[in-house]
N, C-alpha and C positions, 0 to 999 in steps of 0.2 A: 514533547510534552513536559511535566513535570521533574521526568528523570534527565532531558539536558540542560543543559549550565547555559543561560542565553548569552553570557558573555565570554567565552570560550567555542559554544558551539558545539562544544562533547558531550559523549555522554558522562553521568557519574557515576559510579563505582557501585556495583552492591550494596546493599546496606546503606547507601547516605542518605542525609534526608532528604524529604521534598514535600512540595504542596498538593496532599492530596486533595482541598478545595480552598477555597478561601478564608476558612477558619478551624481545619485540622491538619495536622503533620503528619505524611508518611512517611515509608522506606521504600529504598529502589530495590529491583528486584534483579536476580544476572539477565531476564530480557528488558529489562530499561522499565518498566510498568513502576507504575505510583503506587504502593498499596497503602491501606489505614493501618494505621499499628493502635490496637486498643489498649486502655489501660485498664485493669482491673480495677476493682470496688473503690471508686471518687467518688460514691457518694451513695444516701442511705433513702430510699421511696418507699410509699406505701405499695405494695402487688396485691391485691385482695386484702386478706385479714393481717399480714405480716410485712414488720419491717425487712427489708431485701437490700441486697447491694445493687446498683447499675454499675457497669463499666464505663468510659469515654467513648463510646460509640454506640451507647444505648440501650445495651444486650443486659436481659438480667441478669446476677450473681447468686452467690447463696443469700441462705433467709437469715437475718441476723436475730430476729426475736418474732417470734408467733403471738399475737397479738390475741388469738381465738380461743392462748391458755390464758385462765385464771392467774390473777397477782397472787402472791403469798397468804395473802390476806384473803382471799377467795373472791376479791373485786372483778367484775366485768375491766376489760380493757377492749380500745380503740386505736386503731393506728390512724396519727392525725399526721402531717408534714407541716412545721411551721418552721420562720427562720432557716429555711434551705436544707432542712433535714428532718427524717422522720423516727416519730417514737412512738412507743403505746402509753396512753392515758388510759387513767384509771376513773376519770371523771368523763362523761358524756358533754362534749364541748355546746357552744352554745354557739347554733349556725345560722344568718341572717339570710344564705342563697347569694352569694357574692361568687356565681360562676365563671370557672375558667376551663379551655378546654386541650389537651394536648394527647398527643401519640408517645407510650413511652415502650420499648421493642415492636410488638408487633397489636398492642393493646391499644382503644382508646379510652381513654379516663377522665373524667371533670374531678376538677377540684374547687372546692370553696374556701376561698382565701380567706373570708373572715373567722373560721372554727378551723382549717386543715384536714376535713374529712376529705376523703378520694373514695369515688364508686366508677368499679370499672365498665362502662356500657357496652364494649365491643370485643370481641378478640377475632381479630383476621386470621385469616388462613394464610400455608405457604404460598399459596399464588393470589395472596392478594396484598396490600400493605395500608397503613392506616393511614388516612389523611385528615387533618384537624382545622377548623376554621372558628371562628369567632361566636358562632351558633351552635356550634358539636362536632360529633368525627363521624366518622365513616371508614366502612373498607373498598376498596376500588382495585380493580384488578392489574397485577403485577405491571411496571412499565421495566425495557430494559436497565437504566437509568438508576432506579429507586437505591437499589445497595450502595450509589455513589452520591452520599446529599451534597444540593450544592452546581453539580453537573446537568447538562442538557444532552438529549440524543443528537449525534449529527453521521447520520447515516448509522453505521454499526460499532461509531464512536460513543465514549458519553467524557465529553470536555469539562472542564468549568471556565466558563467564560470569558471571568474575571482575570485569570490571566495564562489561557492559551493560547500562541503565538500564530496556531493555524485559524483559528475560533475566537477570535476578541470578539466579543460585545457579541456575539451570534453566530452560526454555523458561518463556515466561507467566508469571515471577515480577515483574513490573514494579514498578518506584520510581516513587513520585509524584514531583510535580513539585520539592518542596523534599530531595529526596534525589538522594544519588548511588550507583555501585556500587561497595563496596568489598572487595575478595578475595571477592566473592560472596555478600556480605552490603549491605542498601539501610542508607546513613548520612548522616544529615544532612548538607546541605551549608551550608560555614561561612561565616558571613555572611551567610546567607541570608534574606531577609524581605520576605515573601509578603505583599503588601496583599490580593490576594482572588484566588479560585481558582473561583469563578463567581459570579452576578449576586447569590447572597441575601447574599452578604458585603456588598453597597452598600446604597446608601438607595434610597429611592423617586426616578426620576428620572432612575439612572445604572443603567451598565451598566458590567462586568466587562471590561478589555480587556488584552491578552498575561498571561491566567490563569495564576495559578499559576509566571509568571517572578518570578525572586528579586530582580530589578533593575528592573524594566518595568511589572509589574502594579501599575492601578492601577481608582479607580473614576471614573470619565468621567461627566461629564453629556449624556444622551440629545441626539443635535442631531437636532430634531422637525423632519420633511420637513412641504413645503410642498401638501397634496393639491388643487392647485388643480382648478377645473371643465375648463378646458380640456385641463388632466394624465387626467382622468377622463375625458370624451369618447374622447380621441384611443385609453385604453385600450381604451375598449368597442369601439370599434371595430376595433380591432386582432382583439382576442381573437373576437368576430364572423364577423370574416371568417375565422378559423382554424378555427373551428370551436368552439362551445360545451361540443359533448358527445364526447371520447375514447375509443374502443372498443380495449381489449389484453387476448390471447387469451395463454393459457401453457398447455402443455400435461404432464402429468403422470400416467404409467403411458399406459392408453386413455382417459384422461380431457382435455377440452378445455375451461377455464375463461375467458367472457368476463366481462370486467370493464368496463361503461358509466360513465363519472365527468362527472357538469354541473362543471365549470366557471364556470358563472356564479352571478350572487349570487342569482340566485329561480329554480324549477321551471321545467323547461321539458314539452312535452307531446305526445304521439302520437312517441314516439321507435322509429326503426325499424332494423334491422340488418339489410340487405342480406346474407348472407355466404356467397361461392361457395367451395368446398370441396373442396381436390387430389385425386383419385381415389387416393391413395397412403393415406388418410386411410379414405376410403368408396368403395367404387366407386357405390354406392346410398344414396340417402337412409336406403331402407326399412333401413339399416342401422347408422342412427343412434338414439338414445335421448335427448332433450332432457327436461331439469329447471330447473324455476325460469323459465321464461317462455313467454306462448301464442307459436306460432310457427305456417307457414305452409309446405308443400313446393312452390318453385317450379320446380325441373325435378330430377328423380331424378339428375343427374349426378355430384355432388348442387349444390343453391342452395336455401339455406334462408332465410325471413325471421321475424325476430322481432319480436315488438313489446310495447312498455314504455308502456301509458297515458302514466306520468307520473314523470318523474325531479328527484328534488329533488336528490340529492347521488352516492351508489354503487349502482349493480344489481348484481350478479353473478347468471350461472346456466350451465349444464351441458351438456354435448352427450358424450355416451360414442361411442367404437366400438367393435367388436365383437373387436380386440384391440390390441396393446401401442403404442402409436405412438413414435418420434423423437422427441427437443424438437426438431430440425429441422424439423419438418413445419409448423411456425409461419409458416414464409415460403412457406407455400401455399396461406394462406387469405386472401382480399382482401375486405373487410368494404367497404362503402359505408351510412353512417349518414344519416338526416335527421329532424330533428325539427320542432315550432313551437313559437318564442320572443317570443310576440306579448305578452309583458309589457315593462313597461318599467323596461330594465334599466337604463340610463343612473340612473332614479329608484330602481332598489332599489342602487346601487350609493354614489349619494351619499346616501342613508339610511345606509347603516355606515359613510360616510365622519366621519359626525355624530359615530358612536359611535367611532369606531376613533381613536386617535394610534400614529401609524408614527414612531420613530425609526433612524436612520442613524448607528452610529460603524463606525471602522474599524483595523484595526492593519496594520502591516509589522513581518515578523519578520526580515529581508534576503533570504528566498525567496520569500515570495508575503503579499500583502494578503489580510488576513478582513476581510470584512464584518460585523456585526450588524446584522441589522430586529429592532427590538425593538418586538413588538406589545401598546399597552397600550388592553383596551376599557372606556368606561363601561357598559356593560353588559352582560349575559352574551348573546354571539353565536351563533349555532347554523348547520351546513354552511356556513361564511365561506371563502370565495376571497381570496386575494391574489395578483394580478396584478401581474407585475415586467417591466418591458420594458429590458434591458441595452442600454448604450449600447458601440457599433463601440469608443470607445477604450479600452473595460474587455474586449471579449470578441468574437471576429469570428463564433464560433460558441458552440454549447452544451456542446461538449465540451473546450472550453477552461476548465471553469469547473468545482469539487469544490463539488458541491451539498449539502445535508443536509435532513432533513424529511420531510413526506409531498409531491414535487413531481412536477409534470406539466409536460415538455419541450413548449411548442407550438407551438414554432417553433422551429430551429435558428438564428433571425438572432442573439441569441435572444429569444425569449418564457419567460418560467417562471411558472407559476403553484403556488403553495402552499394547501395545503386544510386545515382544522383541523372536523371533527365539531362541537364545543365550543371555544369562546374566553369564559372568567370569570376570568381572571385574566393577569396582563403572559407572553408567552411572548416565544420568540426564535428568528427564524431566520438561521442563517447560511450563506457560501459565501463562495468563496476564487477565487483566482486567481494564477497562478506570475509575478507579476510586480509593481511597483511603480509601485500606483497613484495620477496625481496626484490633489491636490485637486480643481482643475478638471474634469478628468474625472468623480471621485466625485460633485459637485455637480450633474451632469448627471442623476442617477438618479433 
């Protein structure tokens, strides 16, 4: 938004300026937000009977002269505004009706430009705000928007259009990366020069890093991790003991979707799904409808058991009940899984270690490190796992960490493992973290 620098791509500092719309200045703030910075008393209005300060953003100030005392003289006085400021007259102006009508805080007011009388017609409430047209004002009820003039809602956003680089000209208009917004329109930004905006712009070998920056981007050569045996052990074993095969249930209308996923790199077999079932769900088995796998009724309460011969990569299959359920109800069902993995996996794993080269680069943008695994196979791989075990000084959990991909969380220390169908050609996966990461640490991975 506001608080990054479109020709850099960073963000700016605390305190710099920015455009909080297209005709006021803010400050950044240490989360990157645009605020309004107001100025106090710029200028002098009528409020009811007394002259008043406004600040630059609308708000009223102190009262500078009370209009409703007597002059010295014991004169009636009037607060008139003429000449872009206001004062009290001691003479009763002379007004032809030359209406105008505006919102000034939360008040609506006409003013008659040919005397500078103001009568204030409306005072809106906190949940409402004043709106002025050409015929009078009104109050109309709060929008989220309103404290940002200038700005439009776009979802739980409020942009100004005029030069937001996600939001040009309208919600979802977004500028690529070598553009900026301008009056609402996306225009080049000058000086700008893109060395590559993702990976096919490089050669064989590199990889695409701060895409699509006008100053930064550049093409990196792949730095090839080291897959040693004992890296590999220690994985399998890891992943092992977690558990091979993942069981997640999502539920949709009266429908109950399990999702079985291997995790490992060969078949595993006789896999079975224990899975006891809320009474909120079924009070009876006989109440269920299973699709897509044999299964088994172990007590009518309900406890159902499935079972999957043999799982190479994804199962899914079905359970209906007999009406509309909660997606809450997902944390009612307690699934206990066990399979046999009597292959050796340790051996089918450094078989694709043969085939696989894993590279590692990484960037900082001054808010968080991206990673890229850049996976290139010599030959075409089929249901490939990739197992990533994070190390404490990049991540203390899993949810520290903006993942991307097809990934399975198997551990919160964390464990992540990534899954590709097909692997024949170099892909890429990446994930981030809100901080700056050293080398040292990276080199741990």
């Amino acid at each position: 938004g506001a608080c990054c620098d479109s020709g850099s791509g960073l963000y700016r500092g605390e305190g710099s300026s920015c455009a909080y719309n297209s005709s006021v200045t803010g400050t950044c703030t240490a989360a990157h937000r645009c605020v309004q910075v107001c100025t106090a008393n710029v200028a002098e209005r009528c409020h009811g009977s007394a002259v008043t300060y406004v600040d630059s953003c609308g708000a009223w100030g102190g009262v500078v002269d009370d209009c409703a005392l007597p002059a010295s003289d014991g004169a009636n006085r009037t607060c008139v505004e003429q000449a872009g400021t206001a004062s009290c007259a001691e003479e009763a102006p002379a007004c032809t009706g030359e209406y105008s009508f505006a919102c000034r805080a939360n008040d609506g007011v006409r003013v008659d430009a040919s005397c500078g009388l103001v009568a204030t017609l409306v005072q809106c409430g906190s949940d409402q705000t004043c709106e002025a047209t050409a015929s009078g004002v009104a109050c109309r009820a709060r929008a989220p928007c309103d404290d940002a003039p200038g700005t439009i809602s776009c979802g739980t956003r409020c942009v100004d259009p005029l030069s937001s680089r996600t939001d040009c000209g309208g919600c979802g208009r977004a500028c690529s990366e070598t553009q900026q917004c301008v009056q609402g329109a996306c225009a080049p930004i000058p000086g700008c020069n893109v060395v590559c905006d993702s990976n096919a712009q490089c050669g064989a070998g590199e990889v695409c890093v701060y895409a699509g920056d006008c100053t930064l981007s550049q093409c990196q050569a792949v730095n090839v991790l080291a897959q040693d045996a004992a890296g590999v052990a220690n994985l399998t074993e890891a992943l092992t003991q977690a558990g091979l095969v993942q069981v997640a249930v999502t539920i949709q209308g009266p429908v109950l979707t399990y999702t079985l996923t291997n995790l490992g790199p060969a078949p595993v077999a006789n896999v079975t799904v224990t899975s006891t079932i809320g009474k909120v769900v079924a009070a009876h088995a006989s109440g269920l409808v299973v699709s897509g796998a044999s299964y088994a009724v172990l007590q009518e309460d309900p406890v159902l058991r499935f079972s999957v011969p043999q799982l190479a990569t994804t199962k899914r299959f079905t359970v209906t009940a007999d009406h509309t359920l909660d997606a809450s109800y997902v944390n009612l069902i307690v699934n206990d899984v066990t399979y046999d993995a009597t292959g050796d996996l340790l051996g089918a794993w450094n078989a694709t270690k043969e085939a696989l080269t894993i590279g590692l680069n990484s960037e900082y943008d001054g808010n968080q490190t991206t990673f890229h695994l850049t996976l290139t196979p010599s030959k075409t791989l089929g249901g490939l796992s990739v197992p990533l075990e994070i190390p404490k000084c990049l991540a203390q959990k899993a949810a520290q960490l903006q993942l991307n991909g097809d990934y399975h969380v198997v551990q919160d220390d964390p464990l992540i493992v990534w899954q590709f169908d097909r692997l024949d050609a170099p892909s890429e996966i990446t994930f981030s973290v809100p901080k700056n990461v050293s080398d040292d640490c990276a080199a741990t991975i």
